[in-house]
C-alpha positions as CSV (number, residue, x, y, z in Angstrom):
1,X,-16.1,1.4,-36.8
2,X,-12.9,2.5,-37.5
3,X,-10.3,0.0,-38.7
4,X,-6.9,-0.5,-36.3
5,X,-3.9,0.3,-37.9
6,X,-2.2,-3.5,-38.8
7,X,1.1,-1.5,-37.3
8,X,-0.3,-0.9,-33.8
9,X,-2.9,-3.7,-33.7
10,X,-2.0,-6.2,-30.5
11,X,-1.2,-9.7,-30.8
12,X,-3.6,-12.3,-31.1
13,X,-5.0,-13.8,-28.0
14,X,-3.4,-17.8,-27.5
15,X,-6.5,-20.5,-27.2
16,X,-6.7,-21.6,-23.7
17,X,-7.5,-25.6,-23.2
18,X,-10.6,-25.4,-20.8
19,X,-12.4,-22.5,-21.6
20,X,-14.8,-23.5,-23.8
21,X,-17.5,-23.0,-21.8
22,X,-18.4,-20.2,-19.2
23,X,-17.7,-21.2,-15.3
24,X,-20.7,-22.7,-13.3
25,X,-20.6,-19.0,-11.7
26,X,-21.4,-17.5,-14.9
27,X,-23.7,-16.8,-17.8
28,X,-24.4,-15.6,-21.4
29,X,-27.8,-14.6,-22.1
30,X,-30.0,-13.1,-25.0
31,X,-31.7,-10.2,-23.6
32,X,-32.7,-8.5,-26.6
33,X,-32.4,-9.8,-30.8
34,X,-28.5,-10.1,-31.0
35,X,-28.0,-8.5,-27.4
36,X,-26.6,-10.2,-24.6
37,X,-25.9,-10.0,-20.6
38,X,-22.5,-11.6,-19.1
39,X,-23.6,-12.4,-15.4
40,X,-21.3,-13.4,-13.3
41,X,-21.8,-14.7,-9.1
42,X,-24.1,-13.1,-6.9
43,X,-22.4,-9.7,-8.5
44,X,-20.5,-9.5,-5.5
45,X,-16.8,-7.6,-5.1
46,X,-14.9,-8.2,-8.6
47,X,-17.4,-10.4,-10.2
48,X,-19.0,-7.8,-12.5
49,X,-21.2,-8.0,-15.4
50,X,-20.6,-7.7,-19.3
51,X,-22.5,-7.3,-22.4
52,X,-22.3,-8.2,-26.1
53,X,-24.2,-6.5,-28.7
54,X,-24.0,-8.0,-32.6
55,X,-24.9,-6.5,-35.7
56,X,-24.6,-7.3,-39.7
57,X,-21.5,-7.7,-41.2
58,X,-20.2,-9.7,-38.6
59,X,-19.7,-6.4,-36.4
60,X,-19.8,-6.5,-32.5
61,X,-19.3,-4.7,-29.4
62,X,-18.2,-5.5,-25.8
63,X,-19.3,-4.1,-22.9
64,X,-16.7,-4.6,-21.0
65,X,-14.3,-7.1,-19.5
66,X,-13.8,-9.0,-16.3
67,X,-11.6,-8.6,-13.3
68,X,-8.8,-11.9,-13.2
69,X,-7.3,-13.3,-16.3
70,X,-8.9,-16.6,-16.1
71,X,-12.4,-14.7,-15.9
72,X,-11.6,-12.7,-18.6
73,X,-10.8,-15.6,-21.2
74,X,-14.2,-17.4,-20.4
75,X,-15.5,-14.3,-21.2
76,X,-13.6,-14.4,-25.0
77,X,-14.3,-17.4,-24.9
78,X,-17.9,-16.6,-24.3
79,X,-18.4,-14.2,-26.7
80,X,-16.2,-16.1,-30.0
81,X,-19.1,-19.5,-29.1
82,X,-21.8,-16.3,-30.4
83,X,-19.6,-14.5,-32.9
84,X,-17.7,-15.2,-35.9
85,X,-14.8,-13.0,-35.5
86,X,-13.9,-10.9,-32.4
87,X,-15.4,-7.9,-31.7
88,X,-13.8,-4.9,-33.3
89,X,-15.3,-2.3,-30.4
90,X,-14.6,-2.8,-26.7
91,X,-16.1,0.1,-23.9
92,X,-14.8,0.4,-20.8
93,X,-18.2,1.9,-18.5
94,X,-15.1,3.3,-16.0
95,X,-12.0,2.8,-14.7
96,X,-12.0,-0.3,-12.1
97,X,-10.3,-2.9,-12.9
98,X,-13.4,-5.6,-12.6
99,X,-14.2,-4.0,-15.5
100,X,-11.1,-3.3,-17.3
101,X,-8.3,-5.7,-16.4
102,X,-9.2,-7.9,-19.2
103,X,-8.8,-5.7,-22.3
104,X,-5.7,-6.9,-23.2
105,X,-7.4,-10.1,-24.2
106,X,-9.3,-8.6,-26.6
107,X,-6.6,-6.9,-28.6
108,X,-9.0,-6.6,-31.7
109,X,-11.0,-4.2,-30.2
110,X,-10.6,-0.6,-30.4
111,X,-11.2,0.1,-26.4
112,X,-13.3,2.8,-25.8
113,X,-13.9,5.4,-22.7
114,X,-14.6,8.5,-21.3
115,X,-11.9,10.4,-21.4
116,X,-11.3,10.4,-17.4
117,X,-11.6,6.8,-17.6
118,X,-8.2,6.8,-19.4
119,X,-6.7,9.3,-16.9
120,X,-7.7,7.0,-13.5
121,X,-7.0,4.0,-15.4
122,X,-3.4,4.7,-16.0
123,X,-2.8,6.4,-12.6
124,X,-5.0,3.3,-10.7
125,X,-2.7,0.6,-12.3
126,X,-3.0,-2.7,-10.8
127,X,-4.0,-1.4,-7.6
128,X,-7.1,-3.2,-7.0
129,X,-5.1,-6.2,-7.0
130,X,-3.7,-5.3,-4.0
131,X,-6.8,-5.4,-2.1
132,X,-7.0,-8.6,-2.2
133,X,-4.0,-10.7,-2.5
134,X,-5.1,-13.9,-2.2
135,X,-7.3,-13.8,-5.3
136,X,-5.7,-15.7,-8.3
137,X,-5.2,-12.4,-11.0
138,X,-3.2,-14.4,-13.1
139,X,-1.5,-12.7,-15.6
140,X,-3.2,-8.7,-15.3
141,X,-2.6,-5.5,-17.1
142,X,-3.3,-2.2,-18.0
143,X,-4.8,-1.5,-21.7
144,X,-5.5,2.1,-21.7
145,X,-8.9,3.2,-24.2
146,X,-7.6,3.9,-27.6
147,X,-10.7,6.3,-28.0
148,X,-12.1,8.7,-25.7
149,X,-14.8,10.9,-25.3
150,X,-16.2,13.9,-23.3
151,X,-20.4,14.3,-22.6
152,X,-21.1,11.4,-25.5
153,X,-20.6,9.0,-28.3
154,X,-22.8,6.9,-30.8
155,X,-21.2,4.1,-32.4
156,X,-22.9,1.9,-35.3
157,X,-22.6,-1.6,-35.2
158,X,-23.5,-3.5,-37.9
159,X,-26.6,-1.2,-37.7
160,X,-27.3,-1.4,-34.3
161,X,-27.2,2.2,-32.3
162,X,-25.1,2.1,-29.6
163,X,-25.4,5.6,-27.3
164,X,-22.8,5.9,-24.9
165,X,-23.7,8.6,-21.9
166,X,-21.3,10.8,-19.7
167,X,-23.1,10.4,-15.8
168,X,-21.3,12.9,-14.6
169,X,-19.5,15.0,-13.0
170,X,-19.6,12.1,-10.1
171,X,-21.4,9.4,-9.3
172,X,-20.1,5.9,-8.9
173,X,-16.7,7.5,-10.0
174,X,-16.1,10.6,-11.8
175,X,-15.9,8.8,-15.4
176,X,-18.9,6.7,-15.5
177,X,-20.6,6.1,-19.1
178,X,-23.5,4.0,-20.0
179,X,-24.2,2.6,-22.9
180,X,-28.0,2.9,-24.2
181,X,-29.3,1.0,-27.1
182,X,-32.4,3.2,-27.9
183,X,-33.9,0.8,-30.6
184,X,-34.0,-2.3,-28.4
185,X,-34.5,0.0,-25.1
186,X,-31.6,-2.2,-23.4
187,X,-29.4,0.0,-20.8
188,X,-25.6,-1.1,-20.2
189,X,-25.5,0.8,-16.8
190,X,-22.1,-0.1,-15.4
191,X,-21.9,0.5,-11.7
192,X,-24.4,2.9,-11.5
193,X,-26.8,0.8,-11.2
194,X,-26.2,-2.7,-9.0
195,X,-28.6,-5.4,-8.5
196,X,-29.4,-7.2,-5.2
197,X,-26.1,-5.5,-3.9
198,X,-25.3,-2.5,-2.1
199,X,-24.1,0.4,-4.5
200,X,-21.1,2.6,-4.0
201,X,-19.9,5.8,-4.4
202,X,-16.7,6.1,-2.4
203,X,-15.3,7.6,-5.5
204,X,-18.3,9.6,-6.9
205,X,-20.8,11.3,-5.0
206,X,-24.3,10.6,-3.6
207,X,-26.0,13.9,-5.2
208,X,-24.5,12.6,-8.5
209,X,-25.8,9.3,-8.0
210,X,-29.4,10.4,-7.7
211,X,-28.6,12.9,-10.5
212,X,-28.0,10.4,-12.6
213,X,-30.8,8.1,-11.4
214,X,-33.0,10.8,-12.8
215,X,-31.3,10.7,-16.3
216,X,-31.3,6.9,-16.3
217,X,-34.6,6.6,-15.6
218,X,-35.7,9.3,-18.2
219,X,-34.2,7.0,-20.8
220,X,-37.3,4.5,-20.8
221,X,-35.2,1.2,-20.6
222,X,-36.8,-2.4,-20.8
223,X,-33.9,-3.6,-19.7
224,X,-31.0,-3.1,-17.3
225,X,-28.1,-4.9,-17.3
226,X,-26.5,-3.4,-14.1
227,X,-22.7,-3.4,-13.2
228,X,-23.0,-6.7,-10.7
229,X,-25.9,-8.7,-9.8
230,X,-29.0,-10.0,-11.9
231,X,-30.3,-8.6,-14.6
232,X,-33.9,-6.8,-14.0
233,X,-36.0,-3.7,-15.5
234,X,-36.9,-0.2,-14.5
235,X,-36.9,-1.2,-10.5
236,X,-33.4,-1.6,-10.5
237,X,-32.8,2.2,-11.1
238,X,-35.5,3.2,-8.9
239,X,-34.3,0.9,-5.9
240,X,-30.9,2.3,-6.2
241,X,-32.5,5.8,-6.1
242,X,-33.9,4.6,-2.6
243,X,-30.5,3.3,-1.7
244,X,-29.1,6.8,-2.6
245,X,-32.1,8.8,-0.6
246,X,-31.8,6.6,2.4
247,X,-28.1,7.3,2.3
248,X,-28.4,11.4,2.4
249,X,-31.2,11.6,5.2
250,X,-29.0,9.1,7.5
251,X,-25.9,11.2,6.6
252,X,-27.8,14.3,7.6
253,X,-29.0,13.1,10.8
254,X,-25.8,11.4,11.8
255,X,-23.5,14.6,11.3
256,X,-26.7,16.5,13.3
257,X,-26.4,14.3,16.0
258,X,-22.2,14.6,16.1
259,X,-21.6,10.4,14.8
260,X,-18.6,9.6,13.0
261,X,-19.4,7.4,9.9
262,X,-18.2,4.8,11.6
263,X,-20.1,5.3,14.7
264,X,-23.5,6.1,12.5
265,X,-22.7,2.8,10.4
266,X,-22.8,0.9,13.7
267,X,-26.2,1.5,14.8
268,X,-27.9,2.3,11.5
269,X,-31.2,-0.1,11.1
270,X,-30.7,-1.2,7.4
271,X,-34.3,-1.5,7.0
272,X,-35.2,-2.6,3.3
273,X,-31.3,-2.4,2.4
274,X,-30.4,-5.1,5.4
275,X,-30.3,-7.9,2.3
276,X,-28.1,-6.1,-0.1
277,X,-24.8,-8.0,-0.6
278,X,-21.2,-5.8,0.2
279,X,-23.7,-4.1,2.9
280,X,-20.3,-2.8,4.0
281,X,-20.2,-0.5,1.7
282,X,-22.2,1.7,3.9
283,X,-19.2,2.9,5.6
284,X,-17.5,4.8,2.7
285,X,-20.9,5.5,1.3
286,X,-21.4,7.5,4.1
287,X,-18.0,9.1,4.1
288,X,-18.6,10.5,1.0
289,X,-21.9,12.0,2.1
290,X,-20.7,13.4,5.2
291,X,-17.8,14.9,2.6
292,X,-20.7,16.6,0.6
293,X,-22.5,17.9,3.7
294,X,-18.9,19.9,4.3
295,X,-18.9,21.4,1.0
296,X,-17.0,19.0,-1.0
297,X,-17.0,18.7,-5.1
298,X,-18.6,15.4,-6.0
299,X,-15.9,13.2,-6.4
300,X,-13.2,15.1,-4.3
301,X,-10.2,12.8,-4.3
302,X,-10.9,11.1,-0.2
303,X,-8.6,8.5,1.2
304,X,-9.7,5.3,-0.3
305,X,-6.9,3.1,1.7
306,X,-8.2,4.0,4.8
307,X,-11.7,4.0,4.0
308,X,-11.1,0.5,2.7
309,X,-9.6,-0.2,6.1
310,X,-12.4,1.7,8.0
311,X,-15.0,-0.8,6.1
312,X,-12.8,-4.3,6.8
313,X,-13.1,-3.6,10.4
314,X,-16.4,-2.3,10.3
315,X,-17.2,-5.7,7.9
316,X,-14.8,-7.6,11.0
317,X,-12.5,-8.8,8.2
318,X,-11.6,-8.1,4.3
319,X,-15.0,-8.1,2.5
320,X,-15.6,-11.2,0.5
321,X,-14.2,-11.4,-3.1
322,X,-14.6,-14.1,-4.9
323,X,-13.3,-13.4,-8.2
């Protein structure tokens, strides 16, 4: 890994009193020899996952970060309890800031992203944190990736191989990379894949989704360690597949029959998905298939304020974040 210039390099990060262990919501677990999963909740809104993977020479790489300040220093925390020094590679999987808000509390890393990731991070700001107000951010900003790339990446660490993987053009955003460990067959998926909650594509496409599915799948992974939720295997990709299929056909026969969104969302029958967490999600999931029924690009820019507003009432209230 390429070394940061002492010139540029951020200031250290200040111990915190109280966060030497990870909150009762959260976990660090070995999932492979010297690779771990950072679960945090039920995976619901803003409580997203991160990884750790260690090598020799002290080298290691985060997955990335977490969405409030607080969360994001049990996370450092976290990962110094497993690690000697910090790690000297941080990737950002895209541009929300769940994932990315706490970077700047890792200012050892060299952050690395896709290269669109950079682009919606810095015109996204601290937007999210207008969502939902009442959450505690704390003190929040904007790192931007030091690195970026285009279709993919490798990166050595400490002699582990560390893949990282352009889903693209769209599927949970436009700038979605995964990070694949071929040797240990562990997949980083981001928000591609989510466990035990509904997925989401308001920003990506529903065609890309599935595309990309298909390329996760033909990857062979052991392990998944999805964006939110628990970590699981194989199934997780396929039952987001399903998610993604069940999504197209209702789309189809909504806009046959003349339904808004909306309207369809109201009197869909869940079926297997009726259990998923954020079911609300449904709403702009929808949206954004109706969009690609009409000819849109995947991940044509669609009004995400409203959308978000279209979901709280269809949800009868802001959707529950807990972060």
């Amino acid at each position: 890994m390429p070394e940061q210039d002492a010139r540029t390099a951020r200031p250290p990060v200040p111990a915190t009193p109280g966060t030497a262990l990870p909150p009762p919501d959260a976990s660090m677990t070995e999932i492979a020899d010297g690779v771990f999963a950072y679960v945090q909740g039920d995976g619901g809104w803003c409580l997203n996952n991160a990884g750790l993977v260690t090598g020799g020479n002290g080298q290691s790489l985060l997955v990335d970060t977490a969405a409030t300040e607080q969360r994001a220093r049990n996370l450092r925390a976290e990962v110094l309890r497993l690690v000697l020094e910090p790690p000297r590679a941080l990737v950002n999987t895209h541009f929300h800031g769940d994932h990315t808000f706490g970077n700047h509390l890792f200012p050892e890393a060299l952050v690395i992203a896709h290269e669109q990731t950079r682009t919606m991070m810095e015109l996204a700001g601290l937007h999210l944190t207008s969502l939902w107000p009442d959450v505690c951010w704390g003190d929040v900003e904007v790192t931007l990736p030091d690195l970026t790339y285009r279709e993919a990446l490798t990166l050595h660490i400490g002699g582990v191989r560390a893949e990282l993987l352009h889903l693209g053009p769209a599927a949970h955003t436009t700038n979605d990379t995964a990070v694949w460990l071929p040797e240990q067959r562990v997949l980083f998926a981001g928000d591609l894949v989510m466990s035990n909650a509904a997925p989401f594509c308001l920003m990506g496409s529903v065609s890309g989704s599935l595309a990309a599915m298909e390329r996760l799948r033909a990857l062979g992974a052991e392990t998944v360690v999805p964006g939110h939720g628990p970590v699981g295997g194989p199934e997780l990709i396929e039952a987001n597949a399903a998610y993604f299929r069940w999504i197209a056909g209702l789309a189809e026969r909504g806009a046959a029959a003349g339904l808004t969104p909306l309207e369809l969302a109201a009197e869909a029958d869940l079926g297997p998905f009726a259990d998923l967490l954020d079911a609300e999600r449904l709403v702009p999931n929808l949206h954004r298939a109706y969009a690609e029924l009409a000819g849109a690009a995947p991940g044509a820019p669609l009004d995400v304020g409203a959308l978000f507003q279209e979901m709280a009432d269809f949800n009868g209230g802001l959707p529950a974040c807990h972060a």
